[in-house]
N, C-alpha and C positions, 0 to 999 in steps of 0.2 A: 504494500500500500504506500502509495507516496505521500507525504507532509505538504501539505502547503500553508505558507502564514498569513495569517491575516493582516492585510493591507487595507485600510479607509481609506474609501474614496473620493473626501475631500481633501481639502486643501491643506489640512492644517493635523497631525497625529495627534488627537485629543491627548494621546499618553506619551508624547514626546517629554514635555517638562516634567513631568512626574518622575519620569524612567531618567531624564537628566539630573534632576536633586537628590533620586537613588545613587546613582551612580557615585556622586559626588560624596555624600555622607556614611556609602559602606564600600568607596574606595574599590570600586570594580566597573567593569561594563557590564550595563543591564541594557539591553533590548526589550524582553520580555519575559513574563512571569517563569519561563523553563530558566532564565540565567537566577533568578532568584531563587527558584531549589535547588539548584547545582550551588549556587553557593553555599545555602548550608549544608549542604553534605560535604564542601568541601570546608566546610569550619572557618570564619573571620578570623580577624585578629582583633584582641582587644582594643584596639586602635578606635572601632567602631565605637565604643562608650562617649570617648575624647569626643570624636568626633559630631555624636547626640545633642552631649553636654554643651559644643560651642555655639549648636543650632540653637539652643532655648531649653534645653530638656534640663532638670534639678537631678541632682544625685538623688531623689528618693522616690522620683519617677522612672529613673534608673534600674531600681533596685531589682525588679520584679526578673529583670535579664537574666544579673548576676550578684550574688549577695558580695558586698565592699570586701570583705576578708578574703572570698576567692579570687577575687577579680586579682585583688595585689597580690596574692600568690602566684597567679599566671602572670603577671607583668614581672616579676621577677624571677621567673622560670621560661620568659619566652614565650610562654605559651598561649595558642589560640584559644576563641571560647568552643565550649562543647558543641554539638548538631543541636543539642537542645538550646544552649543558650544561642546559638547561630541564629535558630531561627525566631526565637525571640526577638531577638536585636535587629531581624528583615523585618521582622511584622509591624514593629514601632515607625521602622524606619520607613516602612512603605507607608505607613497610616500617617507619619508629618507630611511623607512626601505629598500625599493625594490633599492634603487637608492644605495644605502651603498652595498647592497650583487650586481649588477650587475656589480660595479666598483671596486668591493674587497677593496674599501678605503675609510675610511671615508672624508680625504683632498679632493681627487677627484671626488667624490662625492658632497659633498657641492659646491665645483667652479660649476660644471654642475647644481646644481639645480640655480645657483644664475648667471650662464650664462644669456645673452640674445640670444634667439633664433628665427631662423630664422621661422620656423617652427610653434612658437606660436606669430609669428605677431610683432616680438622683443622683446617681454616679457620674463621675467624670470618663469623658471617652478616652482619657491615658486609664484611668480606672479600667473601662473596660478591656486596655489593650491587653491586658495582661491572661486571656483567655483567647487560644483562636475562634471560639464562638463569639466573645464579645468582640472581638475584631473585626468579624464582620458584620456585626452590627454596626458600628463604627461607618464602615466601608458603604454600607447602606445607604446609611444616613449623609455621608458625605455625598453620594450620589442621589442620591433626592434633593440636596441642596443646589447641587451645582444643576441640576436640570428645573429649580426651580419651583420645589416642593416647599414648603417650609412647616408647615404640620405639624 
């Protein structure tokens, strides 16, 4: 069976920017969502925390990735994070990414992810990130807004 990708036929790749501020914040080339499980299978590098952190993210938004005491273990042993915490660290990093290009602002952005919401039971949507079920609540709602839902 051959593969073929999906290509929009307008003008503009809705997921161009998205896949751009990934790329930039977990320090690889992402195209599309297959480069994102190939990354974590091949495991990040702590670097990706640093890298969270300078976008807006708190060390206790953080946390849910990798507990402080591991993380400095692995910085001082070199070492990458798990496939588990890998993929924690995509899932955040794709939910600023999508929520940065929906709101065209990184400030406005950040307040909404750190809102409490009606919608996730008064949780905040970094709250939710922390489940891939609540993630893609998240992911949801981020697309219901950008198409102009507000609900």
């Amino acid at each position: 069976m051959i593969a073929v990708a999906f290509k929009p036929t307008g003008s503009v790749n809705p997921k161009r920017a998205e896949f751009a501020l990934l790329a930039e914040l977990l320090d690889a080339s992402i195209h599309s969502g297959l480069d994102l499980a190939e990354l974590a299978s091949e495991r990040v590098a702590v670097d990706v925390i640093d890298r969270l952190s300078a976008h807006g993210l708190k060390a206790d938004e953080l946390n849910f990735i990798i507990p402080r005491r591991t993380l400095t273990h692995r910085r001082q042993n070199q070492e990458r994070l798990s496939t588990e915490e890998s993929d924690k660290a995509i899932r955040l990093a794709k939910l600023v990414a999508q929520s940065d290009t929906v709101f065209d602002n990184q400030d406005k952005s950040m307040q909404w992810l750190r809102s409490r919401q009606r919608r996730f039971g008064g949780k905040t949507a970094l709250d939710m990130a922390s489940t891939e079920h609540g993630a893609r609540l998240v992911e949801e709602a981020l697309v219901q807004l950008d198409e102009g839902y507000f609900g």
